[in-house]
C-alpha positions in Angstrom: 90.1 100.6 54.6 90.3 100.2 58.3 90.8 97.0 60.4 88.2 95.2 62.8 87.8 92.2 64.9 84.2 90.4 64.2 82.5 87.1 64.6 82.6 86.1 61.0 80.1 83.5 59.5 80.4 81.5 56.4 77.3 79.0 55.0 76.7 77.1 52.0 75.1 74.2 50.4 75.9 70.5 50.5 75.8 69.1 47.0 74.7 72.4 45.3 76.1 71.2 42.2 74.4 68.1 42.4 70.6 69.0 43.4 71.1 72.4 40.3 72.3 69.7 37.9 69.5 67.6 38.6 66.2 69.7 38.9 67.7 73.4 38.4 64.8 75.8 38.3 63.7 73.6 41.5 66.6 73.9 43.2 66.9 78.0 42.6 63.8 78.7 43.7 63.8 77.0 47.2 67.4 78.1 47.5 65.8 81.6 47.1 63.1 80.6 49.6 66.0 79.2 52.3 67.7 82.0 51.4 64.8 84.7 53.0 65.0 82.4 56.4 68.7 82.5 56.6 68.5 86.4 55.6 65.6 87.1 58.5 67.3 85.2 61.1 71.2 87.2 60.4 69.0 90.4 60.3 67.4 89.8 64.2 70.2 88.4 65.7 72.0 92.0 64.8 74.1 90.1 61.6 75.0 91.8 58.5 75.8 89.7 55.3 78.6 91.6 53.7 78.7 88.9 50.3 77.2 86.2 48.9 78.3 84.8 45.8 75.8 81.5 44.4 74.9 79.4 47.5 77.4 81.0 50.0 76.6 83.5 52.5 79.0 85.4 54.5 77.8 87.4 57.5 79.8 89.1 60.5 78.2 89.4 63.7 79.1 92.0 66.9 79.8 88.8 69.0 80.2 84.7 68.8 77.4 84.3 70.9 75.2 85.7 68.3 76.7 84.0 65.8 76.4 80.9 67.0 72.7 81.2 68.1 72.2 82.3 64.9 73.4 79.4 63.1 71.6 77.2 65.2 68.0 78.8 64.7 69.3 78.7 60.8 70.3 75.1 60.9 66.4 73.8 62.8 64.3 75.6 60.9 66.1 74.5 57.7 66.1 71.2 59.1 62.2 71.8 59.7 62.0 72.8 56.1 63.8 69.9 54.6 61.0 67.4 56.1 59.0 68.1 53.5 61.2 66.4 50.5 63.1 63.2 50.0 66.2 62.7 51.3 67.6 63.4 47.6 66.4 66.4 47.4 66.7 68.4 51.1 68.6 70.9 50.8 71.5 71.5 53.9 73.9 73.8 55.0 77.0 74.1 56.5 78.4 76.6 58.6 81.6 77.9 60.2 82.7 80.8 62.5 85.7 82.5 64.0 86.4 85.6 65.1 88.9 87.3 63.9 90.5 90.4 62.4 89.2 91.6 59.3 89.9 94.7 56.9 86.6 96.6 55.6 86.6 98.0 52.3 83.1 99.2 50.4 81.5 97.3 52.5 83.4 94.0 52.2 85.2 92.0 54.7 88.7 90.9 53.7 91.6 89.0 55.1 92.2 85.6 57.3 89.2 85.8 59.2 86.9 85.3 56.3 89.3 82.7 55.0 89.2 80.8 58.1 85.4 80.6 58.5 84.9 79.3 55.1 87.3 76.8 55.7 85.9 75.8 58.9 82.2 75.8 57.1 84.1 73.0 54.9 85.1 70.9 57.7 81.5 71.0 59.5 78.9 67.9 59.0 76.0 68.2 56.7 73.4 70.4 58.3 76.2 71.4 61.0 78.1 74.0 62.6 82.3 73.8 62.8 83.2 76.9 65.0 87.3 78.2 65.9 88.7 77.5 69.5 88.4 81.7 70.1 84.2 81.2 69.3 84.1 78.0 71.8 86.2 80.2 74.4 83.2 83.0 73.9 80.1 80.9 74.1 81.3 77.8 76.1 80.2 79.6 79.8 76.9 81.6 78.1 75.0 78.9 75.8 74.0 75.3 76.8 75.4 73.9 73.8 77.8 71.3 73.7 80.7 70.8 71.6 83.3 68.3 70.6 86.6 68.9 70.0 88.2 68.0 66.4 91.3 69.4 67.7 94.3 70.9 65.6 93.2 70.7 61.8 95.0 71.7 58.4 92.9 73.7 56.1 93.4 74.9 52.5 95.7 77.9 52.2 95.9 78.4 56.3 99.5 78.2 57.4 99.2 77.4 60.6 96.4 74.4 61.9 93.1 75.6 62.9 91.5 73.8 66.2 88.2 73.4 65.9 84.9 72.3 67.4 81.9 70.9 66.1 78.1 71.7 67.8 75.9 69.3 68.5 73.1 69.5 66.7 69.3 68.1 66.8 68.2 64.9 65.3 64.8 64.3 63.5 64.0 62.3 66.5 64.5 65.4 68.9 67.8 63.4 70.1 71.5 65.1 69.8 74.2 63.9 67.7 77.6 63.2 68.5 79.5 65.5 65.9 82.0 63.2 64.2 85.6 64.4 63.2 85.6 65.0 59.9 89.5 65.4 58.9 92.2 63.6 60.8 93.6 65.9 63.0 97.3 67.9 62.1 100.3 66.8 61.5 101.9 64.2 64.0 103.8 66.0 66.8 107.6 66.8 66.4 109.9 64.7 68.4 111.1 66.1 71.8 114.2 67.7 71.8 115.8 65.5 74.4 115.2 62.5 71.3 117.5 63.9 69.0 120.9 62.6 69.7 119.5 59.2 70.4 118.0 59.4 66.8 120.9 60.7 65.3 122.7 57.7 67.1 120.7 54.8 65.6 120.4 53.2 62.5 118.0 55.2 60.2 115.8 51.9 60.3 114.8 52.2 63.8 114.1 55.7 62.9 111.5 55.1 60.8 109.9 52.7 62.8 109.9 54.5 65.8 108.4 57.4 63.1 105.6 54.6 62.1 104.5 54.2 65.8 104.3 57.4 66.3 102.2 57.9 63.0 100.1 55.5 63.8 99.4 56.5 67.6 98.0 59.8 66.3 95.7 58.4 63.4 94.2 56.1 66.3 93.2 59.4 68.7 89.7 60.0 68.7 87.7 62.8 70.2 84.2 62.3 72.3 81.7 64.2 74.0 78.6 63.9 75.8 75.9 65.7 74.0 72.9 67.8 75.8 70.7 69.8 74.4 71.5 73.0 72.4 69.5 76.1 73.4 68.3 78.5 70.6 66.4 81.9 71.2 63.1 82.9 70.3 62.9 84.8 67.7 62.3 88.9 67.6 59.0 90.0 68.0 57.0 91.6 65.2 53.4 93.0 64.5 51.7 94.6 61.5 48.9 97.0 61.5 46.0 94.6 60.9 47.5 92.8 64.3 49.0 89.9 63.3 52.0 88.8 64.8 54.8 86.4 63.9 57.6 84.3 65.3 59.7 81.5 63.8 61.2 79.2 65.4 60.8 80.3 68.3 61.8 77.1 70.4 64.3 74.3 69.2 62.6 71.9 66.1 61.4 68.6 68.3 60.2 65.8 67.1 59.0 66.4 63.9 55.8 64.0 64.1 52.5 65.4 63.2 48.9 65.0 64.2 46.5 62.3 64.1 43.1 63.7 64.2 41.8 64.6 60.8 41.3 67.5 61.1 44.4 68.2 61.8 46.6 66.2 59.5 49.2 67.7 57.9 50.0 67.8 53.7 53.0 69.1 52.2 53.8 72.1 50.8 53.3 72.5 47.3 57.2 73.1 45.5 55.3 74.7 42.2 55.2 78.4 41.2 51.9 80.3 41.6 51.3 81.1 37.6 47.9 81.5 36.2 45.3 84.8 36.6 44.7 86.6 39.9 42.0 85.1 42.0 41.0 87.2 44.6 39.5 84.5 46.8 42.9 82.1 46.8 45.3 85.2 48.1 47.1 84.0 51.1 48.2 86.0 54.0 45.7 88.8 53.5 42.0 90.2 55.6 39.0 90.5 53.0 39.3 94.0 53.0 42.4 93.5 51.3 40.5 90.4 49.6 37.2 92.7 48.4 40.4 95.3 47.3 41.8 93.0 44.9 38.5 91.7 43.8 37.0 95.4 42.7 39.5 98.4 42.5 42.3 96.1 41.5 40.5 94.0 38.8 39.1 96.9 37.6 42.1 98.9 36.9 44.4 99.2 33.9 46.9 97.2 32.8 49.9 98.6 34.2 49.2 97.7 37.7 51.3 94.7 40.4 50.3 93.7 43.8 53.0 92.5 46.5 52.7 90.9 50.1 54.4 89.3 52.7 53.8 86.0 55.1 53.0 88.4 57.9 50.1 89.6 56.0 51.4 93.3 54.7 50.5 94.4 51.2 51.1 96.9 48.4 49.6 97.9 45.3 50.3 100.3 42.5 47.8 100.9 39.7 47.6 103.1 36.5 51.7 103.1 36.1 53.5 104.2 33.2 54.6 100.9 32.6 55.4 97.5 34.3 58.5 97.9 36.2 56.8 101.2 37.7 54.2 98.9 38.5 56.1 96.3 40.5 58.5 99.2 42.1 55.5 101.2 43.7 54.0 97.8 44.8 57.1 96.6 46.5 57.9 99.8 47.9 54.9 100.4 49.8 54.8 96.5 50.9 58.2 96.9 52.4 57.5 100.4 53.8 54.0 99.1 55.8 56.6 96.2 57.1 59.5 98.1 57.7 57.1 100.6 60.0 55.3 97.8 62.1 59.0 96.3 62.4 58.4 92.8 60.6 61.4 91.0 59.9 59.2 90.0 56.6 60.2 90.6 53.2 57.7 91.5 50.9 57.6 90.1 47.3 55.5 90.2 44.1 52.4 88.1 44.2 50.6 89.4 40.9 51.4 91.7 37.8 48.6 92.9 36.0 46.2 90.3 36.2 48.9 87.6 36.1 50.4 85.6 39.6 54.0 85.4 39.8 54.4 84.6 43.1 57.1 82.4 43.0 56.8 80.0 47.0 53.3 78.2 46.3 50.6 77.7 48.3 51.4 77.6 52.4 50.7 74.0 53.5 47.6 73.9 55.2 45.7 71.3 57.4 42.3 69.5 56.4 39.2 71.4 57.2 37.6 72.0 59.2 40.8 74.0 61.4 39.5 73.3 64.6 36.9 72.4 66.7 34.8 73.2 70.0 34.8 70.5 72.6 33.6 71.1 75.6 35.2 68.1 77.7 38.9 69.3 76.5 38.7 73.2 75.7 39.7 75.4 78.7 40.8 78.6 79.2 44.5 80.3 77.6 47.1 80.3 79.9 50.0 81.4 78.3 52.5 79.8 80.6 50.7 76.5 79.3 51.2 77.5 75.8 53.1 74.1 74.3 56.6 73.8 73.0 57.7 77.5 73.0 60.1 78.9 75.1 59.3 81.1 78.0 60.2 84.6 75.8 57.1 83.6 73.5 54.9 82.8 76.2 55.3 86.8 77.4 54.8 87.8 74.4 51.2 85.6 73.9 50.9 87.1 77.4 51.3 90.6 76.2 50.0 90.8 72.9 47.5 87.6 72.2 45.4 88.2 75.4 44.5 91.7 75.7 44.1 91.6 71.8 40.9 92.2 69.9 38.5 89.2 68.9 38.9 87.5 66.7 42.2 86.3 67.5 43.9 82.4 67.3 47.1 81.0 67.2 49.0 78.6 64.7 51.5 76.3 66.1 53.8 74.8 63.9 55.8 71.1 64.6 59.3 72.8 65.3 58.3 75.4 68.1 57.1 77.8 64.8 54.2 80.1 65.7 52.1 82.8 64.5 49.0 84.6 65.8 46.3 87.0 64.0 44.9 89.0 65.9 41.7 91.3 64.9 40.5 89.5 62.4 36.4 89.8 61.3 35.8 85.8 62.6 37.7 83.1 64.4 37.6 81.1 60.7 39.2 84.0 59.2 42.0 84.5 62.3 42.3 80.8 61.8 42.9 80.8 58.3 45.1 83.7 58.1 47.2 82.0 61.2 48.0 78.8 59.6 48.9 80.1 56.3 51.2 82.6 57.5 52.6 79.7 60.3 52.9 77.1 57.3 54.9 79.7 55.5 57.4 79.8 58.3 57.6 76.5 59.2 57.4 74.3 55.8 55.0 71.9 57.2 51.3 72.4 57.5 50.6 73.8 61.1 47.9 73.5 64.5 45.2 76.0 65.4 46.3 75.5 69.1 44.4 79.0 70.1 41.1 80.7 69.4 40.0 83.7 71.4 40.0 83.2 74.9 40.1 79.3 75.1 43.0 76.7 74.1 40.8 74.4 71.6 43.2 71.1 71.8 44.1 69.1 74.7 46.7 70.6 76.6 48.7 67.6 78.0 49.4 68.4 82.2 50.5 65.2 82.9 53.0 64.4 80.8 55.8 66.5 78.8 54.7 67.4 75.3 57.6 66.8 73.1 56.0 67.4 69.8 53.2 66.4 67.3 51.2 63.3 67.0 50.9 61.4 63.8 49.9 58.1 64.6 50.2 56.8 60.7 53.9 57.1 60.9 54.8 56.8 64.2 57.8 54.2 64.7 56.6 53.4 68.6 53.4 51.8 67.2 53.6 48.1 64.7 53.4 49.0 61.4 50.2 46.8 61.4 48.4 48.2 64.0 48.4 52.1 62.7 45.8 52.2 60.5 43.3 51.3 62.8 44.9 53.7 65.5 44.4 56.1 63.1 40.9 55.6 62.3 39.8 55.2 66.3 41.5 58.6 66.8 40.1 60.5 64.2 36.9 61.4 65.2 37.0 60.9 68.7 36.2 63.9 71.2 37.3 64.0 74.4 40.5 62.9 76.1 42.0 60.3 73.8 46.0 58.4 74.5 48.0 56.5 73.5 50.3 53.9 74.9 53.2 51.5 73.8 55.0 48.7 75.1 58.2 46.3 74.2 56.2 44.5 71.0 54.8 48.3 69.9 51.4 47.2 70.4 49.1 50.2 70.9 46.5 50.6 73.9 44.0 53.4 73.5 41.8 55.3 75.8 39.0 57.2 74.0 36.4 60.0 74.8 37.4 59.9 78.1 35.9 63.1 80.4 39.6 63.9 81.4 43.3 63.3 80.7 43.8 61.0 83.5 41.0 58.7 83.0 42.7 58.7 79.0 46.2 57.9 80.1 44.6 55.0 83.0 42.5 53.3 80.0 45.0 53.5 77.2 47.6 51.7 79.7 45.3 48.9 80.6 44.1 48.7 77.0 48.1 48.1 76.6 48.6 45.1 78.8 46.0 43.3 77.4 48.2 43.1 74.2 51.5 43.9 75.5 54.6 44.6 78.3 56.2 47.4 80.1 53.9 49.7 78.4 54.1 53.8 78.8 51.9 56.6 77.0 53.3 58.1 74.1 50.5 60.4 72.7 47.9 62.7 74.5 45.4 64.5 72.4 47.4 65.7 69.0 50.8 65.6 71.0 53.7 63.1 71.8 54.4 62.8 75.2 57.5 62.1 77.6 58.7 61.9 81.0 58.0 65.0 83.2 62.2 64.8 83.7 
């Protein structure tokens, strides 16, 4: 055994018991799939998980700061994820950290560090994070996160009160919550000293009332904190040989709205099993040489035979095995091995044995077709500095890798920042294909083909900031009256088209317009025929906000 000090991290699920009592096979399976994202994201921010036991994870970390950056990619993307079911049946996380010092043994991590962080997991808010005063000392001065102090808190088994802090974390409306304390704080304060022989002095009566004040007083403190935005990091970059290229999450989740053109709206992702016999033609992920593979040698070969892949589009195959488990071992192992080589933080799992699917996620959510389309009034050239709602570490890397790439090539864009690119591909409908599947894997929530070859092929809003995707059937800004027919103006118009709003919610459009200026001018005056104090929410498929 030997003795450490780590950054330790505890997760686990809110109302587990409930959501495996009422749909059980459901609930194992996407706890299966939340557990991959939660595995991917400790694995590139340098994590190790050290025990899990049902829906807990426990994870040390070589500082706080990646810890905490950790748990907040973890907490948006899940949060991304959860958009796609009722409110019943999302599935959230808590999370707590400390550091601390730990004993090793066979690879586990013993003693009060461990104890602490699961207790402080307990005390965060539902999809939150609860961190230790020694983590908010660590990260205060080298994140721009905020955090509001619970203060001093008793915790199961702990002898001594914890103080603890709770992140602020990202609403579905792209605001910041004010964490709330969830326990009142520690014991009240002792009396001071000089109080004694007065107290000794009086009638017990008084003592007790003077007791009851002092009760009170404490239950009535409260804690506040002015919330700003939480930055997360962009996720590690990863390629594969057929040059495809992934990265979730790379910016925080905003607002999770989606598009309004048709066709770009977005469905859900099916929650099913994949069961039935292998199709070639509805594989996801892979190139049709992969495709024609499947369809000929594949087919063609003996029973004893499984094939394996992964979102990023990496595959493996064993045929002609001595029996099944041979079968899915060689197919897994080469999977993993092509990954593993091209660095992809993927894992690869079993998508077909012998003739049978088992893949056990679905189909990736996908847009209506067709994926995109060629207008000549809005495409322009890629500029990755213009790439929308990605931080500046993604934008390099479409600098370095999407540009000098091969055609054909595009790039998927997901509602919460999630993107993915193909690269190489045989046509821009396969690239584009390939690019949303792998991106609506990531992200939960059908994605955007934002990118094809050397041209953006939606408007890219200059104007205004983009704050997120457009979906003007659900968009609380507009009257519930008037979306339908916003909806059916926007969806086959060309051009420049906005949006705008004002007190009542009554919409003003501006349509085909030659250029975004002339679509923001027409869309306001359309406004003030109907309404007041009108601004422009939407350009193109994006919402839209002030420039500061």
């Amino acid at each position: 055994m030997k003795r450490k000090i780590a950054a330790i991290f505890a997760a686990d699920i809110a109302g587990y018991s409930r959501l495996v009592a009422e749909d059980e096979e459901e609930t194992l399976r996407r706890l299966a799939s939340y557990r991959e994202v939660i595995d991917d994201f400790i694995a590139k921010a340098g994590g190790r998980i050290f025990n899990t036991a049902g829906d807990a994870v426990l994870a040390e970390f070589p500082s706080a700061v990646d810890a905490v950056r950790c748990a907040i990619d973890i907490q948006e993307s899940l949060r991304t994820r959860n958009m796609a079911y009722p409110p019943s049946r999302q599935m959230s996380f808590r999370i707590g950290i400390t550091i601390g010092d730990v004993v090793e043994r066979n690879g586990d991590l013993l003693g009060d560090g461990v104890n602490i962080a699961a207790r402080l997991e307990g005390l965060a808010e539902v999809g939150g994070i609860c961190v230790s005063r020694a983590v908010h000392e660590q990260v205060a001065n080298k994140l721009s996160v905020q955090f509001a102090d619970i203060g001093a808190q008793e915790v199961k088994n702990i002898p001594t009160p914890v103080h603890a802090y709770m992140v602020a974390m990202r609403r579905e409306d792209g605001t910041y919550s004010t964490p709330k304390v969830k326990k009142v704080a520690s014991k009240m304060a002792a009396a001071p000293v000089w109080m004694w022989p007065l107290v000794v002095a009086i009638v017990s009566v008084v003592a007790i009332v003077v007791t009851g004040f002092l009760y009170n007083t404490k239950l009535k403190q409260t804690v506040t904190a002015a919330v700003t935005p939480a930055a997360t990091p962009s996720a590690a970059p990863s390629a594969t040989p057929t040059a495809v290229a992934a990265a979730p999450s790379p910016a925080p989740s905003l607002a999770p709205t989606q598009l309004a053109k048709a066709p770009m709206a977005a469905s859900s992702p099916s929650a099913s099993q994949l069961t039935g016999k292998l199709a070639a033609d509805s594989v996801p992920f892979i190139n049709e040489r992969v495709r024609s593979y499947l369809a000929g040698d594949y087919s063609a070969s003996g029973d004893y035979k499984a094939f394996a892949l992964n979102i990023a589009g990496f595959t493996g195959s064993a045929l002609n095995q001595p029996n099944e488990e041979a079968a899915r071992n060689g197919a897994l192992d080469q999977c993993q091995k092509r990954a593993d080589a091209a660095q992809s933080p993927r894992r690869c799992e079993l998508y077909a044995v012998g003739n049978n699917v088992v893949y056990t996620h679905g189909k990736p959510p996908m847009p209506s077709s067709p994926f995109f389309r060629h207008d000549a009034m809005t495409e322009r050239a890629f500029v990755s500095k213009d790439f929308p709602m990605v931080r500046d570490p993604a934008k390099i890397r479409l600098e370095n890798m999407f540009l000098p790439a091969a055609k054909s090539r595009s790039v998927a864009l997901g509602p919460g920042g999630q993107y993915f690119m193909t690269l190489g591909a045989p046509s821009t409908d396969d690239a584009a294909r390939r690019s949303l599947e792998s991106c609506g894997a990531i992200a939960g929530v059908a994605c955007m083909i934002v990118a094809v070859d050397d041209n953006f092929v939606v408007p890219i809003p200059t104007l205004l900031r983009i704050t997120g995707f457009f979906h003007a059937a659900s968009n609380a800004s507009i009257v519930a009256d008037a979306r339908d027919e916003v909806v059916r103006k926007l969806g086959d118009a060309m051009g420049w088209n906005a949006v705008a709003v004002g007190t009542a919610g009554r919409p003003g459009l501006g349509l085909k317009a030659a250029d975004e200026q002339t679509a923001v001018n027409t869309a306001l005056a359309d406004c003030v025929k109907h309404d007041s104090d009108c601004h422009v929410i939407a350009i193109g498929p994006f919402t839209v906000g002030p420039t500061n």
